[in-house]
C-alpha positions in Angstrom: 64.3 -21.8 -65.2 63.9 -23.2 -68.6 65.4 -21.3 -72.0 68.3 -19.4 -70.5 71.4 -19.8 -71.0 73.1 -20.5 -67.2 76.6 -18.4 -67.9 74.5 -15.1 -68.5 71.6 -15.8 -66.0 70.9 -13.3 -63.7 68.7 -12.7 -60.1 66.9 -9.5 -60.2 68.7 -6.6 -58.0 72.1 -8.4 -58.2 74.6 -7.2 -60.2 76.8 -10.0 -60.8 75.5 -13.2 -63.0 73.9 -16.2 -61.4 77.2 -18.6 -62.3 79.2 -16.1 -60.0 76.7 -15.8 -57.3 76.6 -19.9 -57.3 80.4 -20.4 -57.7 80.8 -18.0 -54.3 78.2 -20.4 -52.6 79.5 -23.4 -54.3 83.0 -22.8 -52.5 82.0 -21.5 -49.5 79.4 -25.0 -48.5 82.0 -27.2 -50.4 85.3 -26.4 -48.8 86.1 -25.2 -45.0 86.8 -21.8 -46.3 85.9 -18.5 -44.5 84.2 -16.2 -45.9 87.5 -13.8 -46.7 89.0 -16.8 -48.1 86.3 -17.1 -50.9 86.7 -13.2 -51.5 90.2 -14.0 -51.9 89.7 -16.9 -54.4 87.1 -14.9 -56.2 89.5 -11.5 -56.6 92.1 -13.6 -58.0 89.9 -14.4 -60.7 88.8 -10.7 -61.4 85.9 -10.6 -59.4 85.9 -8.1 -57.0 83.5 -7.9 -53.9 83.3 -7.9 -50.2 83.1 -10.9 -48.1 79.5 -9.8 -46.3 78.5 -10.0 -49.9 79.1 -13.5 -50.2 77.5 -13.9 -46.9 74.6 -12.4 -48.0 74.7 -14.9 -51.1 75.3 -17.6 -49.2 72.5 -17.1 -46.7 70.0 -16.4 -49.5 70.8 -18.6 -52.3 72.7 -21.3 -50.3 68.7 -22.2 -48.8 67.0 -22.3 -52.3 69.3 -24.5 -54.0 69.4 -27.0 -51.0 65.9 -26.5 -51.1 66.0 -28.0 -54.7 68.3 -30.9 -53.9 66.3 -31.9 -51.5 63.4 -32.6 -53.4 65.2 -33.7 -56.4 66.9 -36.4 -54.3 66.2 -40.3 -54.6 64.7 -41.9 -52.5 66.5 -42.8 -49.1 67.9 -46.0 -48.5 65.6 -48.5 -45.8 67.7 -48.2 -43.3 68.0 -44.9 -40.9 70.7 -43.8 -38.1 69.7 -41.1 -35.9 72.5 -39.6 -33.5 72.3 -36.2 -31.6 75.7 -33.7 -30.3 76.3 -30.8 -28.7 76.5 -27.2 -30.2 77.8 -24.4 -27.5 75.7 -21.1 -28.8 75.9 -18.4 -26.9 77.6 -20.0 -23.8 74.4 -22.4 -23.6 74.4 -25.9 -25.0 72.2 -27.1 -28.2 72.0 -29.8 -29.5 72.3 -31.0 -33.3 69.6 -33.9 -33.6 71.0 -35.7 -37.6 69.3 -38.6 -39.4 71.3 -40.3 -42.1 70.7 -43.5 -44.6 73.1 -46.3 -44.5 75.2 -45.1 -47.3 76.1 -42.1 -45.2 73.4 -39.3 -46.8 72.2 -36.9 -44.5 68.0 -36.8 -44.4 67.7 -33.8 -42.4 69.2 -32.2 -39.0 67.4 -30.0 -36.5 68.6 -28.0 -33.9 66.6 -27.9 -30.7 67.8 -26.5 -27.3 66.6 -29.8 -25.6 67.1 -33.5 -25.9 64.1 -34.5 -24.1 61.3 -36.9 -25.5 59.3 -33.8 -26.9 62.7 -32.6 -29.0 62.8 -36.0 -30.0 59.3 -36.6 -31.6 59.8 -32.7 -33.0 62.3 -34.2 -35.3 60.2 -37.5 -35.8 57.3 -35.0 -37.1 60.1 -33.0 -39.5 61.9 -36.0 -40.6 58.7 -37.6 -41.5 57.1 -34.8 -43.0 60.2 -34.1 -45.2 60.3 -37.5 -46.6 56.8 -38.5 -46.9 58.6 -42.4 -46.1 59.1 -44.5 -43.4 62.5 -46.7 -43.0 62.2 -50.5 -42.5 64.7 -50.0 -39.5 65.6 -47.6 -37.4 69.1 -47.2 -35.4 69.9 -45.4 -32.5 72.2 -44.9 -29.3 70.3 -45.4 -25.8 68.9 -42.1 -25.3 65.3 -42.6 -23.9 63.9 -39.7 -25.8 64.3 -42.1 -29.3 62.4 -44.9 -27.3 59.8 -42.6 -26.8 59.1 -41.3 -30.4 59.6 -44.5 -32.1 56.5 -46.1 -30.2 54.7 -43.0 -30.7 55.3 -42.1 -34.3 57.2 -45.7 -35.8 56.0 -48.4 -33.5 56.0 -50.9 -36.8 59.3 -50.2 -38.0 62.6 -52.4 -36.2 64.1 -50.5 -34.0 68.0 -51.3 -33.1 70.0 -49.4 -29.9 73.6 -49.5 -30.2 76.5 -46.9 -29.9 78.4 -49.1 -32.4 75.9 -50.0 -34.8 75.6 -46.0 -35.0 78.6 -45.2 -36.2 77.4 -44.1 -39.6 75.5 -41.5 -37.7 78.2 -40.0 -35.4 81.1 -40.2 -38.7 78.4 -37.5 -40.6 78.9 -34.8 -37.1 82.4 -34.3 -38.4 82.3 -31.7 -41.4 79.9 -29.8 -39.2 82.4 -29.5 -36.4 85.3 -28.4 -38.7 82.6 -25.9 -40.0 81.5 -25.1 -36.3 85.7 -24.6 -35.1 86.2 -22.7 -38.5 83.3 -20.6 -37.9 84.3 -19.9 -33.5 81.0 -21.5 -32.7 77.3 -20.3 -34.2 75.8 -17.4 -33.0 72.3 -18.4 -32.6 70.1 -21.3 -33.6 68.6 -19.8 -36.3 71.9 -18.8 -37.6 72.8 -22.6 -37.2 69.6 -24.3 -38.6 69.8 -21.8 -41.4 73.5 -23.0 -42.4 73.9 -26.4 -41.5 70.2 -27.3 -43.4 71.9 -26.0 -46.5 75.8 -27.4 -45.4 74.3 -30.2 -45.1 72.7 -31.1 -48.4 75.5 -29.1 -50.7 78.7 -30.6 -48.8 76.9 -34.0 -49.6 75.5 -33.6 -52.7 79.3 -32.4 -54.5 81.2 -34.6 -52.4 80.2 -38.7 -54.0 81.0 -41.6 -51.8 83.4 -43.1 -53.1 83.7 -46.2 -51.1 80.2 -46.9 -52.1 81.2 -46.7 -56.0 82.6 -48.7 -58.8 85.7 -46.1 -60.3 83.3 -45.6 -63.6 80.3 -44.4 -61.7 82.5 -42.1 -60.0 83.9 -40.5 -62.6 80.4 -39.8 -64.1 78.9 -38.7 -61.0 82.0 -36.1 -60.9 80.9 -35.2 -64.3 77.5 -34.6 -63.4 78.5 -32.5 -60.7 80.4 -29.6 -61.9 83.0 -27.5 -60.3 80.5 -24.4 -58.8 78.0 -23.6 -61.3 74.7 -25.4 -59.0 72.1 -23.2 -61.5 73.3 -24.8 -64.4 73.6 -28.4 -62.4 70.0 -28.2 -60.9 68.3 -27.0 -64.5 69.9 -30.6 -65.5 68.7 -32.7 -62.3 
């Protein structure tokens, strides 16, 4: 990705430049809009395409560049809160197991159609894996199945069960369930792992905590997070 120039970069077999392609995805993970919504936006500006086209976009290209943030991101804060809810797919509940830092960032999600010990050490194994980093303590609501991993995979790391304490967790459910009412529920679960995995790390990545930050460092970390164009933002990462 080195010695282009972003505003004329193009993906072989698509007909519109990359900036386009990442401005479509950029609004679509960024903003609760539809899918005809973003067509809308983008046809206002000259650009004319269907909506399964920006589906298509968003599927494909919304995974590789939350691929990229995710390993381009710092290291996660010391302290981790794990929470699961329920997702309704197909008339069946899911659920949506989330780990998150203390500052709110979301380390990775999983969906799994149990919350049983097993489901429990799955996402151990993935969140682990993914991180290649261990927490100095670990928060959690009263579920068993957390008791059970945590003396299996993290016996040496503090572990702390409290609904309140957890909050920071449970807070981070909520853009998925606007996306999840917006959307009249997920289809299936790859459907839902695929799109809340990249949700997940775009919604958070363009949208700075500000309560965490000084009014200086928010304006820079505004600046270095431009309106849409992600190909020319992750070349600079």
């Amino acid at each position: 990705m080195v010695g282009w120039t972003p505003e004329h970069a193009t993906y072989p077999g698509y007909r519109f430049p990359a900036a386009i392609i990442s401005y479509a995805v950029w609004l679509y993970h960024v903003f609760g809009l539809s899918l005809r919504e973003v067509e809308l936006i983008l046809a206002e500006r000259g650009i004319g395409l269907t909506h399964e086209s920006i589906r298509q976009w968003c599927r494909k290209f919304g995974a590789e560049f939350a691929g990229k943030l995710r390993q381009r991101r710092p290291k996660p804060g010391d302290t981790w809160h794990l929470d699961e809810v329920f997702l309704r797919i197909g008339g069946e509940l899911h659920y949506l197991w989330r780990a998150v830092d203390q500052h709110g960032v979301v380390l990775d999600i999983l969906v799994q159609g149990r919350r049983n010990a097993a489901a429990a050490k799955c996402f151990f194994k993935r969140l682990l894996a993914g991180l290649k980093y261990k927490p100095r303590r670990l928060v959690t609501d009263d579920l068993r199945s957390y008791r059970v991993a945590y003396r299996e995979m993290m016996p040496e790391v503090k572990h702390r069960t409290s609904r309140y304490l957890n909050n920071r967790a449970k807070n981070s459910h909520r853009p998925t369930r606007r996306r999840e009412r917006q959307m009249r529920r997920f289809k299936s679960i790859e459907q839902a792992q695929r799109f809340l995995s990249s949700h997940a790390m775009i919604y958070g990545h363009f949208r700075p905590r500000r309560h965490l930050m000084t009014a200086r460092q928010y304006r820079h970390a505004r600046a270095e997070c431009p309106s849409g164009n992600m190909v020319s933002h992750l070349n600079r990462l």
